[in-house]
N, C-alpha and C positions, 0 to 999 in steps of 0.2 A: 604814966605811960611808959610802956619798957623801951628801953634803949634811950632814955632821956639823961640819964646820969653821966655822961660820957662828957669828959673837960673837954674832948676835942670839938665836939659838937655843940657845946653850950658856952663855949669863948666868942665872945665879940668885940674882942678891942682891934688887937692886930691882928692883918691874916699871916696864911704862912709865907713864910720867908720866900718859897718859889712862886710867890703870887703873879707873875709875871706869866708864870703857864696857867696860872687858876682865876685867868681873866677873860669873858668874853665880853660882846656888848648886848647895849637894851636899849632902847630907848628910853628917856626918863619918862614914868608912868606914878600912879598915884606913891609906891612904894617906894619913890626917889629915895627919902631920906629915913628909910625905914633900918631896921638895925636887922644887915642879913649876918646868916649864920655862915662864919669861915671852915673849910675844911683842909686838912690833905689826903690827898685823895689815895694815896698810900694806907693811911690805915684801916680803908674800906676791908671786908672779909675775903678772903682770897678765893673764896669760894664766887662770894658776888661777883667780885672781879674777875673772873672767870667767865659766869654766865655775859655778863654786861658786854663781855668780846662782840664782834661780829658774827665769828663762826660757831661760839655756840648760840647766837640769837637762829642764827641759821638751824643749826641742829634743833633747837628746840621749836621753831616753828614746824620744821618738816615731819619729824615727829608726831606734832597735833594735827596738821595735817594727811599723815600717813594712817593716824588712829580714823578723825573724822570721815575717812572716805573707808576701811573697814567697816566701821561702825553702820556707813550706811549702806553700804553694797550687801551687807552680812543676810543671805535667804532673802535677796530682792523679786526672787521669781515668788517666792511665797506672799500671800497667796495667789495662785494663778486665777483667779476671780477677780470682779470689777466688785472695788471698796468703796463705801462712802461716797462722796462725790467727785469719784471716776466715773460716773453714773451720767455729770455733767461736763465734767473736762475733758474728758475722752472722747465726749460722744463731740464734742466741740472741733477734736482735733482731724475726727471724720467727716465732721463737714467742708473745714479748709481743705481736704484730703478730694472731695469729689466737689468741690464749690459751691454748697448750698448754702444759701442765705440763713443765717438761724441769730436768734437776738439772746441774749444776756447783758444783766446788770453790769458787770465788768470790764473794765476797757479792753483789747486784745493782743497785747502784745506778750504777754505770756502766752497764753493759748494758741499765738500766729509760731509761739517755740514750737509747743508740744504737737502741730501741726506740722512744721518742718522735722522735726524727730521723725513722728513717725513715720512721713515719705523718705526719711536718708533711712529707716532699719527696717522698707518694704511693706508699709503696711498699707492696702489700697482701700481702707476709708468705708468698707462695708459694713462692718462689725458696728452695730449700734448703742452698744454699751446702755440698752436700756434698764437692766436690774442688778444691784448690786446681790453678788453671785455668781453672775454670768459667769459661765467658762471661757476665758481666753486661751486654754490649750483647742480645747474642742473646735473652736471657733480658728486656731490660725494666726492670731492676733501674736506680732513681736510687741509685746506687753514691755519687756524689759528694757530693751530699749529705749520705750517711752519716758519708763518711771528712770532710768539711768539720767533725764536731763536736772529735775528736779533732784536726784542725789547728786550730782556732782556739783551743783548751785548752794546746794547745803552743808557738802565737805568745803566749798573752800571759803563759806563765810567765815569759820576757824580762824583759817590765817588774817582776812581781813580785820576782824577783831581783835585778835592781836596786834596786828598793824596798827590800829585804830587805837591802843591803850600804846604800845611805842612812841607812836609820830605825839600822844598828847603829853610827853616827857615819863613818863612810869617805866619803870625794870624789867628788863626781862622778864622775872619773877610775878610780878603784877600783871603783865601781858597777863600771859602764859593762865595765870590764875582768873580772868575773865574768859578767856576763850574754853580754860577748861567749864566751868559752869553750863558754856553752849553744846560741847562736844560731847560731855555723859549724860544731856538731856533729852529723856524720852519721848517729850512731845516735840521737840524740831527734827528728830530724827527717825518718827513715823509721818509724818508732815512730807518729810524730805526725802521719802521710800516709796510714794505713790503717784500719783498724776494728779499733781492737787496746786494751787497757785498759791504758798504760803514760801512756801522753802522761795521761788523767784522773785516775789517782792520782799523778803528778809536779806537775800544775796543783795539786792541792789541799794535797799535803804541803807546797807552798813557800808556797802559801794561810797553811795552820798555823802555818809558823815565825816569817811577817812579823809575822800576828795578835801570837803570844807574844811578839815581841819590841814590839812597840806596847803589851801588858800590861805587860811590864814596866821599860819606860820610865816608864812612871805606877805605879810603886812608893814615891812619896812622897805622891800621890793617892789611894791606898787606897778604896773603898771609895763614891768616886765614881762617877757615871752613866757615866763615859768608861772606867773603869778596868772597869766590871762589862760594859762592851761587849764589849772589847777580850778579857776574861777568855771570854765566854760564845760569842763567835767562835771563838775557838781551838778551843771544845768541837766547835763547829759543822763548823769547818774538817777537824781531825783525825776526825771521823764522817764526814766525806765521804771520805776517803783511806781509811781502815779499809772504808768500804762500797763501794770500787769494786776492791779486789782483795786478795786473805788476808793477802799482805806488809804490806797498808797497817798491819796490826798495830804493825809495828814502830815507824812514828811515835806512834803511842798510848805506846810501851814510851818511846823518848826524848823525848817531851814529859814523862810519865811522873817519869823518873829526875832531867829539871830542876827540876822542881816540888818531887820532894823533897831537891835541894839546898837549894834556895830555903827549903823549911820549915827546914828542920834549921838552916840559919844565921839564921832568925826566931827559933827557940827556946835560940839561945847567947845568953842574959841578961847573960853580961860582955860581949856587944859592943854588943847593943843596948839591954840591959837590960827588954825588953817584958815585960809578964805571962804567964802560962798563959791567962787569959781573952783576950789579944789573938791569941794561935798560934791557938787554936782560934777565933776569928772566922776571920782566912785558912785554916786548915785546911776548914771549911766552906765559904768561900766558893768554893775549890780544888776540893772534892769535887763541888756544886753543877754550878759551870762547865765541869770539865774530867772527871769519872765521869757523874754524872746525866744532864744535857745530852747528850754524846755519843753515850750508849746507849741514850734514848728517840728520838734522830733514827736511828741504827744500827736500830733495833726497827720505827722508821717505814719503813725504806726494806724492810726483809722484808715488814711491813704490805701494801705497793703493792704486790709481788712477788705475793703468797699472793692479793689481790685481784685481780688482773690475768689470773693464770694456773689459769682455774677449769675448763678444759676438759680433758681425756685427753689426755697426749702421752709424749714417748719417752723423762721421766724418770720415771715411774709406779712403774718394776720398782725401783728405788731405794728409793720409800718403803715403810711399813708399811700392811695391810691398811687397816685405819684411815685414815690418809692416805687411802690411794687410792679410796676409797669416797666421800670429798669432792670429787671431779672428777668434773666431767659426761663420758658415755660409758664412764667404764671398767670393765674389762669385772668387775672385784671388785664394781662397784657393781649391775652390770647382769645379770650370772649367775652369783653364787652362788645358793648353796642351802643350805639348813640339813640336816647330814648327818642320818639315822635309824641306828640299832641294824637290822642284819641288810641295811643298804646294802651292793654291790660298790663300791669304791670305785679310786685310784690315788692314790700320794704322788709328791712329789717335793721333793728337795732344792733351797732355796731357792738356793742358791750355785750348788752344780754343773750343777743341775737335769735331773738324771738320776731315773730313778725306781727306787722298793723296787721287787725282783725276785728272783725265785727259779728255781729248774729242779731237775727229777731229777740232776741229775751232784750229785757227794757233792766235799769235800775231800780231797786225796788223803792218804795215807798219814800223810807227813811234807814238812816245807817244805824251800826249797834251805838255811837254816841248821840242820838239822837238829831241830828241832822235831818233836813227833809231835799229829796235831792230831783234833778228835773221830772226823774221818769223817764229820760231819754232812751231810745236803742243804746248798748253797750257795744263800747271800743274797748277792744282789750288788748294784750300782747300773750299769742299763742307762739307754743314751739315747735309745732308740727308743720307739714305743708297741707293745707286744706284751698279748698274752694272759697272758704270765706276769707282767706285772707285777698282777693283781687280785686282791684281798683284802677279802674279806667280817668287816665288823666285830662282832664274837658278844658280848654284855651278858656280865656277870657279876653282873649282879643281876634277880630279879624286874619285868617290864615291863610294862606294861596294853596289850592287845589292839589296841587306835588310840589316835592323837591324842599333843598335845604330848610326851606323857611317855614317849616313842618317841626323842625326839632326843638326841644325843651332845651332852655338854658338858662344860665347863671339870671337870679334874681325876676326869674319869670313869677306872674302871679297866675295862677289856676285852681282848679276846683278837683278835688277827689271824689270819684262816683263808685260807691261803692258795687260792682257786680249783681252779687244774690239778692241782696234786700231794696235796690235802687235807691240809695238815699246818698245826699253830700256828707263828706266829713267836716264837721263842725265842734267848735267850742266856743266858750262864752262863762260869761261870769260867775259860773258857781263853783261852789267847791267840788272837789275832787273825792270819790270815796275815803279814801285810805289818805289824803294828805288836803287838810283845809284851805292851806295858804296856795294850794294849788290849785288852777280849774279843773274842768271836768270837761272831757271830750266823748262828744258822741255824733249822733248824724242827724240827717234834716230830708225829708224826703221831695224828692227828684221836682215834680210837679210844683212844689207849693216855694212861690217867689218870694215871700213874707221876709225871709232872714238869707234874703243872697246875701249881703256884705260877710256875714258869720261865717260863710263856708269859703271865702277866699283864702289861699296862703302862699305865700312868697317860699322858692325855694333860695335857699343859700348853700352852696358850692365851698366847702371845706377846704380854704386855700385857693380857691377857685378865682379864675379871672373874670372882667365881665364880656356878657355874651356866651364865654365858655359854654359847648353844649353838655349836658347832663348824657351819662352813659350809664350802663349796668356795670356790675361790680363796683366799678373804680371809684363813682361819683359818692366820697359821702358827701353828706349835705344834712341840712337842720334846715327843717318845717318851720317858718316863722308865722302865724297868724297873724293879718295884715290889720284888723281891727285893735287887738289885744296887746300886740307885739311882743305872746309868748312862744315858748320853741315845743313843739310836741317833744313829749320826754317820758320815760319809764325807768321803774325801778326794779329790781328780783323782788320785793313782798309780794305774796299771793293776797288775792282778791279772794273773800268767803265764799260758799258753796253755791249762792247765788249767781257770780260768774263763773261758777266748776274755776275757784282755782286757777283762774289765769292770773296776766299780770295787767297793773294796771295802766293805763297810757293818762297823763295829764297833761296839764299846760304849765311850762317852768318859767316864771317870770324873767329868769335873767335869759334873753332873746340870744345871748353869746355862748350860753352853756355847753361845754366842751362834752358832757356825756351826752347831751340831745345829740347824739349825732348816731344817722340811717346811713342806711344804704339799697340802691334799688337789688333786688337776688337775682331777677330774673323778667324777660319779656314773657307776658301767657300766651298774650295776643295781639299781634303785629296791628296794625290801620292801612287801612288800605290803599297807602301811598306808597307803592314800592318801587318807584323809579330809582329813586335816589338809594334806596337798599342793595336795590340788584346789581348797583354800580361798585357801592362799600365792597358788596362779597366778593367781586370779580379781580378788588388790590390785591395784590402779592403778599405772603403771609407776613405778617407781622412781627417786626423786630425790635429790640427791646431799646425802650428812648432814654434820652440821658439827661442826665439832673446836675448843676452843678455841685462839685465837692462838700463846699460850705455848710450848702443847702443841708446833705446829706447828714453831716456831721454835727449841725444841728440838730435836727430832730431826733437822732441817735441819742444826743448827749441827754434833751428832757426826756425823752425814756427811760433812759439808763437811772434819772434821780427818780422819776415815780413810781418806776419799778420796786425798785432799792427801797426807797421809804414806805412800800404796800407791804414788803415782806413781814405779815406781823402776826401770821399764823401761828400759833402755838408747837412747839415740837419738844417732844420728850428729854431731850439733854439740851436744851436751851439752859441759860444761865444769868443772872444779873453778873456785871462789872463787879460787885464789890467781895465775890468768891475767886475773882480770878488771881490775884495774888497769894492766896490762900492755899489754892489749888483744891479748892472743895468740890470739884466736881469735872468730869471730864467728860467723851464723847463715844456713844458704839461706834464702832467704825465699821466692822463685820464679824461673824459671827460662824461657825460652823459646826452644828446642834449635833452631828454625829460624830467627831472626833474633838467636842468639845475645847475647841479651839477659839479664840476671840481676840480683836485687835480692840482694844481700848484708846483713847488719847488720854492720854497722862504725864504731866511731867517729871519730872526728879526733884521728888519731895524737898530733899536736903537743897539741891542749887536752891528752888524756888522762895525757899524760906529763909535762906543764906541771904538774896538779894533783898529781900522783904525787909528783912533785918537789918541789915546795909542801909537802906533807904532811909529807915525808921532811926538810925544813928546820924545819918547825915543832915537831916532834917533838924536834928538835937543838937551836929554842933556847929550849925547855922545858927540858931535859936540863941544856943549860949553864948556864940562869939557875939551879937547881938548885941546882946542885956552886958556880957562884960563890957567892952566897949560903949554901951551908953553910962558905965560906970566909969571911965576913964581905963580900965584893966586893957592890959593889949596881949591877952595869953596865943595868939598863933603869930609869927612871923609872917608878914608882908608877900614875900615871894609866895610862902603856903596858902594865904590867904586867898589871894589872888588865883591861884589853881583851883582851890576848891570852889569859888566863887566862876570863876569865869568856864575854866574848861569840865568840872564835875557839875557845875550850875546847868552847862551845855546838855549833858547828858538826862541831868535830872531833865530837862524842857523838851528835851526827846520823848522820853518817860510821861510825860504829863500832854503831853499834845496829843500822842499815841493811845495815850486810855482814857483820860475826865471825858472828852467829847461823848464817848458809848455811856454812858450815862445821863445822856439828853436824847440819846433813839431810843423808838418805839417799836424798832424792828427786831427781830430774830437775832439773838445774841449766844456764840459759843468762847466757850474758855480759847479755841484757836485765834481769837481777835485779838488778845495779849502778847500772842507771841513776838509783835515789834517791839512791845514798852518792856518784856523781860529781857530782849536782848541789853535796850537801854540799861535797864537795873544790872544786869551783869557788870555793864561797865562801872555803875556808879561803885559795885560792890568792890571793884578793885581798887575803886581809887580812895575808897572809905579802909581799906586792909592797908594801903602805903602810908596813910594817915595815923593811921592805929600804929604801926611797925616805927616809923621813923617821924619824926621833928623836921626832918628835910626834903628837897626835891629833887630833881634835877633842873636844873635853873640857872640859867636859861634856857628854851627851846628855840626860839623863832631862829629864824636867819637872820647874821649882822648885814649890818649897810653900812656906807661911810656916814649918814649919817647919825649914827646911836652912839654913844660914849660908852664907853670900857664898864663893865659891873662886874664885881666879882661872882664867879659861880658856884654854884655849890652842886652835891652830889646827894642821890637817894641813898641812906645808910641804913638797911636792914637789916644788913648782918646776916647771920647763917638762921634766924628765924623764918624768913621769908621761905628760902626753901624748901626748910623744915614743913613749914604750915602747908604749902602748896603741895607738897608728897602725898602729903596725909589726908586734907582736902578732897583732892584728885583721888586716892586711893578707897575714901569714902563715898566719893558719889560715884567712883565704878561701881561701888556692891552694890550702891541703893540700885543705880541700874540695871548691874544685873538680875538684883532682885523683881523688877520690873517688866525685865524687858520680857518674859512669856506674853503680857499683853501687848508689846511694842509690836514684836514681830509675829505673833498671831501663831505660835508656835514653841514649844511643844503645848499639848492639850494638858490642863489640869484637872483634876479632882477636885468636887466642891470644896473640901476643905482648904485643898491649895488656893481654889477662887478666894476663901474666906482670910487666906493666912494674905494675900496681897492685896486685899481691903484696908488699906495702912488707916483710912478717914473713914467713918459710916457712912458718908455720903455720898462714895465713890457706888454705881451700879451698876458692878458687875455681873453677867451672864455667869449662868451655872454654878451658883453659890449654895453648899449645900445648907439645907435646911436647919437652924441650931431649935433644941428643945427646950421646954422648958426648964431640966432638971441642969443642963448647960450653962 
């Protein structure tokens, strides 16, 4: 390992003579009595010692900084079209912009950005951003503006990662050399160029990790104003990653899993010997900072959602009646109606949204698996408006002549008549055409008393109170059969040419089942009890009611997971997890077929496989320090050991939290779901190059206290390789990027052959590749 040869560095008896400057404290920790490496710190490279300054830490952050925000402002009006999923964010930030209701998987606190953006550079929220293409010039749209929040969020996660390889005790040099990895990478910095929520939760998750590790640098501080900042940030930080996209989850999980290593080694009493009463002060204070905190700002950012978006929009059909009755305009709020006993009415299935329907044609004989089936009239679900679909709803109990006590409500039992053919809707215990385990619904005609009990059924009120009256639109509700105690229910298979193709309606055993669920569309035909109507019509128009927060914020949140876990369509640049480190495949973004232009997502080959490679060493000299050490060998230094384990261990669990999980979804997966765990790898890759460079660290980091005892320190000695390699590095992955970047920025246009020379992998698929032959 180069630079090992050095007597300065590889003496352990006595330190130097000025040890008296070359002492900080530690707490005694497992490496008590381990044999650290002495220096003077004089014969570090004068170069190092240079950068290691302040002022040029200063220079060299601003610098990467000054490049990172070039890099991404570089032709940000290009393309003046709606890209990739601008198509969704955009049109997201027009609805906060005019306050319509609209639903996504995603929590909103990114999007409540890109919503305030675009009201502070003018933009009034008309522009629908329905197809990526759209013109944004043609249209008026301050586009840049928009896309300017997500660049500036992605120019300065730069410094933050550097910050973040600094405060973990690494060089300048080392910084510098993780951050550059982020800065010449082509896929954070088309990511970071558009209206897209990746660049906001990448700013804030590297937010988090700097925070924690500032926390727990002041682990001998406990309990100080600095220490409860530092702790109550992180909370802050990780709320902001969590509220700008679902993934952000996953930093909550490994901050999470640090914290309770952190507890778990506070509460081993042989090492530190603490009480029960002192775990549970940090236990507390943990919970406060990093649960409580979190989820009251998480809870805040729905807060401003819910208050923001009080009008009707095109996520309405999403929510429950309820819900939607709290939006100004909509139409739950605006025309229902409270149904009566002996009303014509029509249902429809909330899902499919076909309606109950019947006809003269009967079941045939028997099904194609042989089945023999009642012969009944056919019940089906049609998706048209017909005449067959109306049914008059008939009491089963004594009713008063007018007024309230006329109206259908919560858990009433009654009868369905069906209109045109006059028969009850009924079912009973046979199977189902198309589903055995299921019954079969059909009808019973009007006259014939033989089978009253079969044609009863209990309405059930979806969240509903009792008593609650049954309305149009608003009321869904599930059909319970009072005999059977199944829930009328249907599914999208078509029914063979027998029922023309409709769909089938059965009986769903489980009486709770969340897809049985109706809705009434519409009254056809009033009953003749209009006292108490003419009264309804004569209130003052209707203002939109209010639901408590919680309420709200619940049903939000189980939508937001069933959504999220439905997503499982197939799409053309989808990808498994295990190309993404690889970089095997990337994403169209947009495309433009006449000046053959094309934005690709791709990253930089060289970082990508630099950090890949990183990993793959780290993981080796985990393994080896291992297997020596269960040999009795002790080839790394204690203080080193301890870094690579604790604070590089740190990052690896960033890395592994951020990606293994996407290998248990069944959802839609793109290579931009890595971009958190590559940040990770970046860092690891620095700390695996200080490793490689030097035998030493900088060590100690944390803050002393009065109570830690004197250790001696040592220093990172790289020597003039460090910079060397970083130049070079750096000067390599600017070409690959420049080589790249015609895809990043979607400009200039290439020629098939150019397409074919920046196909670096075969599996990258590229637009406008020109054709190879076979004599080629």
């Amino acid at each position: 390992m180069s630079g090992r040869g050095k007597s300065t560095i590889r003496q352990r008896h006595q330190p130097y003579s000025e040890s008296s400057s070359n002492l900080e404290h530690e707490e005694t920790q497992d490496d008590e009595h381990a044999n650290v490496v002495y220096q003077n710190p004089r014969n570090r490279n004068r170069l190092e010692l240079l950068l290691e300054t302040h002022k040029a830490s200063v220079v060299v952050v601003a610098t990467l900084t000054a490049l990172a925000f070039a890099l991404r402002f570089y032709k940000i009006n290009h393309p003046d079209q709606v890209v990739f999923d601008e198509v969704h964010f955009g049109k997201f930030a027009s609805h906060y912009i005019m306050r319509q209701y609209y639903f996504d998987v995603h929590p909103p606190f990114a999007k409540l950005l890109f919503g305030l953006a675009g009201w502070f550079v003018g933009f009034d929220g008309h522009f629908n951003f329905d197809n990526i293409g759209d013109s944004y010039t043609t249209n008026h749209v301050p586009y840049v503006g928009m896309r300017a929040l997500p660049a500036v969020l992605g120019s300065l996660t730069i410094p933050v990662v550097y910050a973040i390889m600094k405060e973990s005790g690494y060089s300048t040099v080392i910084a510098a050399f993780s951050a550059s990895i982020l800065l010449f990478d082509n896929a954070h910095i088309a990511q970071s160029r558009l209206i897209l929520l990746d660049a906001t939760l990448i700013f804030f998750m590297s937010l988090t990790i700097y925070a924690y590790i500032r926390f727990r640098k002041l682990r001998y501080w406990e309990f100080t104003p600095e220490w409860w900042t530092w702790l109550v940030l992180t909370g802050v930080f990780m709320a902001c990653t969590w509220g700008s996209k679902v993934n952000g989850i996953l930093t909550v999980v490994a901050i999470g899993l640090a914290v309770l290593i952190d507890l778990w080694d506070i509460l081993d009493h042989k090492k530190e010997g603490h009480t029960m009463d002192y775990f549970w002060k940090h236990f507390s204070a943990r919970a406060i900072g990093l649960i409580v905190v979190p989820f009251m700002i998480y809870l805040s950012f729905f807060y401003v959602h819910f208050a923001v978006l009080t009008q009707s929009g095109p996520g309405d059909s999403f929510m429950s009646p309820a819900f939607q009755e709290t939006l100004a305009g909509n139409e739950m709020l605006l025309n229902s109606k409270e149904i009566h006993y002996y009303d014509t009415i029509t249902f429809r299935h909330k899902d499919t949204k076909v309606f109950l329907h019947s006809h003269p044609e009967r079941y045939p004989l028997t099904y194609a698996d042989g089945r023999i089936s009642s012969q009944g009239q056919q019940v089906t679900g049609y998706g048209h408006n017909d005449t067959n679909n109306n049914w008059k709803i008939i009491p089963t109990k004594a009713l008063p002549e007018t007024g309230r006590g006329r109206i259908v409500r919560n858990e009433d039992v009654f009868q369905l008549l069906h209109i045109n053919t006059q028969t009850y809707l009924l079912t009973h215990d046979v199977a189902s055409p198309l589903m055995p385990t299921n019954q079969e619904f059909t009808t019973w005609p009007k006259d014939d008393h033989a089978r009253h009990n079969d044609t009863l059924f209990q309405l059930v009120l979806v969240n509903g109170s009792p008593n609650e009256a049954w309305k149009t639109k608003s009321g869904h509700f599930r059909l319970v059969h009072v005999p059977t105690k199944v829930s009328m229910w249907t599914h999208a298979e078509q029914l063979p040419d027998w029922a023309f193709k409709q769909q089938e309606i059965n009986g769903n055993k489980n009486p709770t089942e969340k897809t049985a669920t109706w809705f009434d569309d519409s009254i056809i035909l009033e009953a003749p009890d209009s006292s108490d109507r003419e009264e309804e019509e004569k209130k003052p128009a209707k203002v939109p009611k209010s639901m408590y927060f919680l309420r709200k914020f619940g049903e939000l949140q189980l939508l937001m997971l069933q959504h999220n876990a439905g997503l499982t369509a197939s799409h053309p640049y989808a990808s498994n997890p295990i190309n993404w480190p690889f970089l095997l495949s990337g994403i169209s973004f947009w495309t433009d077929n006449d000046n053959k232009k094309q934005i690709y997502l791709i990253g930089n080959i060289i970082g990508w496989w630099t950090c890949t490679v990183a990993l793959s060493i780290y993981v080796g000299i985990l393994g080896a320090d291992l297997l020596a050490r269960r040999r009795g060998v002790d080839p790394i230094p204690d203080p080193v050991r301890n870094r690579l384990w604790n604070n590089t261990g740190f990052f690896l669990l960033i890395w592994a939290v951020h990606y293994v999980p996407f290998f248990l979804m069944n959802r839609q997966l793109f290579v931009h779901h890595y971009l958190p765990s590559h940040l990770a790898s970046a860092l690891i890759a620095g700390a695996v190059l200080n490793f490689v460079l030097s035998e030493t660290i900088n060590y100690p980091i944390s803050k002393i206290s009065g109570k830690t005892k004197p250790r001696p320190s040592q220093y990172s000695d790289i020597g003039l390789k460090g910079p060397i390699i970083l130049v070079l590095f750096s000067f390599i992955l600017f070409l690959m990027f420049v080589f790249i970047a015609p895809l990043t920025y979607g400009t200039p246009g290439l020629t098939g052959e150019q397409v074919n020379s920046k196909r670096l992998l075969s599996t990258w698929t590229l637009h406008f590749a020109a054709k190879t032959t076979g004599d080629s």
